[in-house]
N, C-alpha and C positions, 0 to 999 in steps of 0.2 A: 344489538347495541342501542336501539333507539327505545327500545322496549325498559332497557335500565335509566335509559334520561328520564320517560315519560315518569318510573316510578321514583327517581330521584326529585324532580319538580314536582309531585302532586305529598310525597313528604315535608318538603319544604313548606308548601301552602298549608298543609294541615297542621304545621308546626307554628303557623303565624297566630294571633289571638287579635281578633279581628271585633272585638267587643265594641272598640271604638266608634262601630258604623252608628251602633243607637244608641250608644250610650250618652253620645255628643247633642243628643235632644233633651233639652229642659224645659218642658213646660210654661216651668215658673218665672220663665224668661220672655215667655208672649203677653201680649198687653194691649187693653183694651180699655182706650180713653171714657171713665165712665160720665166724668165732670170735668169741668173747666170754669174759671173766672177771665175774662182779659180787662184789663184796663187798659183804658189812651189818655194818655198824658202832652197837652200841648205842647209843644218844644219849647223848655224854658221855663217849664214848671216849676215854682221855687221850692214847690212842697215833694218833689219827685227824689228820692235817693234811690240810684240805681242796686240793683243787686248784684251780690258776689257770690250767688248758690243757690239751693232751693229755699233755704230757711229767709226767703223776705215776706215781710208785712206791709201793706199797702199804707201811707196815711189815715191816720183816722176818720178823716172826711172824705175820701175816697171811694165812689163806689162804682162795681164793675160795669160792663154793658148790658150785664142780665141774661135772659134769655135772646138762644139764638134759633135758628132753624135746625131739624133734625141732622141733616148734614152736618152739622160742625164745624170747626175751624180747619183749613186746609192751606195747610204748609207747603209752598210748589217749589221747584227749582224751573228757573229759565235761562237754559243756556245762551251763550253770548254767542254770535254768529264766528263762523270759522272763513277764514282766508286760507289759501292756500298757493304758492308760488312756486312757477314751474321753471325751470332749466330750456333749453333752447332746444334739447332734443323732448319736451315733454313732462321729465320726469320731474316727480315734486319732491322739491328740495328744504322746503320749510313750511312746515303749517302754523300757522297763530291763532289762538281762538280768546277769543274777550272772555273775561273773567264774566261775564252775566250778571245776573241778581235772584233771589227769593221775593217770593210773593207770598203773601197771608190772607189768606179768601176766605169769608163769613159774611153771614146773612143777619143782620141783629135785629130783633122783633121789638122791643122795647124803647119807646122813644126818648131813652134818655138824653140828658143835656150832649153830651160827649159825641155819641154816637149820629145827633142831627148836627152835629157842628162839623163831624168830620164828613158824614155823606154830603152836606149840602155847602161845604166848603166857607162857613159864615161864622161868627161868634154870633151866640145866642143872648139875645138882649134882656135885661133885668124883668123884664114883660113878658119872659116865653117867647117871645117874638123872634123873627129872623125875619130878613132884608136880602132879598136874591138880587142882584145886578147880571148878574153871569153864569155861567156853569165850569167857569174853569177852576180849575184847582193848582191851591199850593200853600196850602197849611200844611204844616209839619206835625209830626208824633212820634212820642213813645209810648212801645208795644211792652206791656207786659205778659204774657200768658201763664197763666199757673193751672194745671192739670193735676189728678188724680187716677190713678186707675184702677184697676179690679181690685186691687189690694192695699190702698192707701196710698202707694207708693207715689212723690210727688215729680212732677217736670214742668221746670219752668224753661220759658224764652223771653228772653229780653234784646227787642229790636229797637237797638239807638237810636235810629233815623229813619223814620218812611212817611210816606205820602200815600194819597190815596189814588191809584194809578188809575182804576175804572168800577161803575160804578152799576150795575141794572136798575131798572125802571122799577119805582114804588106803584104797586098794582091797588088800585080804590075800590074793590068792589065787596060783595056781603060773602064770597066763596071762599074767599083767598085770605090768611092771615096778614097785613100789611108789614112789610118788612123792607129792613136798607141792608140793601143788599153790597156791599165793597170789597174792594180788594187793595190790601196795603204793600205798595210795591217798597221795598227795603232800598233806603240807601246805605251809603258807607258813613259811617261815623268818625271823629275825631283821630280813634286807631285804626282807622281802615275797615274793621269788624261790620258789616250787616246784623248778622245777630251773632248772640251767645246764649246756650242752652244749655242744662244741667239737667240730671234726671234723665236723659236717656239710657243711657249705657247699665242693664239690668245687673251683666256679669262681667266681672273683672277680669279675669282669667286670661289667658293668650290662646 
């Protein structure tokens, strides 16, 4: 009897079409940031129109941060801490976890205006100059990223609100490339939104 199950279930199996295991791999769906532009935009930029997709063009007098370090631009998530509340015998009866934020972490090698005004927390004076009193921070920006990858194919992010959360040390010496090194901690924007990004999603499909 059990000899006719086993050959009942190994029919069954062989009757399945199991094509689906590799077929579900597309290549042309992996991607590999070749290039990138980001611009920061002080908050309140009059010349700044946000985008609605990947098709935006920066202002005309606009120009990116330029070269960054090998590393790249790195898009982080950081979770919001978790509570958790227990019942009288122990048991947890509700957990809450803070919604978090994104961080945007790059090293920009290029001293341009934008990028010494956001590392060093100062507007940059008609002279090239800049004026330290502090090291605290709290200038505002917007993040635009625009990306390319192996295939043209474009992604952009546009973060409404961020600051620049922390910052490493600019190293002076003849070894080392000089670099501002930051990281743009994302707030919440007017709609609640940190960012919005288009261009990810290779394949439509379900």
């Amino acid at each position: 009897m059990s000899d006719n199950n086993e050959k009942t279930t190994v029919a069954a199996q062989g009757a399945t079409d199991y094509g689906y295991v590799s077929s579900g791999n597309t290549a042309g769906n992996v991607r590999l940031i070749k290039n990138y532009a980001l611009f920061l935009f002080p908050k309140g930029d009059s010349t700044f129109v946000a985008p609605t997709g990947v098709a935006w063009t920066p202002p005309a007098s606009k120009k990116p941060i330029g070269y960054s370090t090998e590393d790249g631009v790195v898009l982080h998530p950081e979770p919001g801490d978790s509570t958790d509340y227990k019942a009288h015998n122990g048991d947890i009866v509700l957990s809450d976890t803070d919604p978090g934020y994104w961080t945007l972490q790059l090293a920009a090698m290029e001293g341009r205006k934008d990028v010494v005004s956001a590392y060093f927390d100062v507007d940059v004076e008609t002279d090239g100059g800049i004026s330290i009193k502090g090291a605290g921070l709290k200038k505002e920006w917007i993040l635009v990223l625009v990306a390319l990858d192996q295939q043209d194919r474009p992604f952009l992010l546009y973060g409404t609100n961020a600051k620049v959360s922390d910052r490493d040390d600019v190293s002076l010496k003849s070894s080392e490339i000089m670099n501002f090194s930051m990281t743009f901690k994302m707030l919440k924007g007017a709609n609640g939104e940190q960012f919005h990004a288009w261009g990810l999603v290779t394949d439509s499909s379900k």
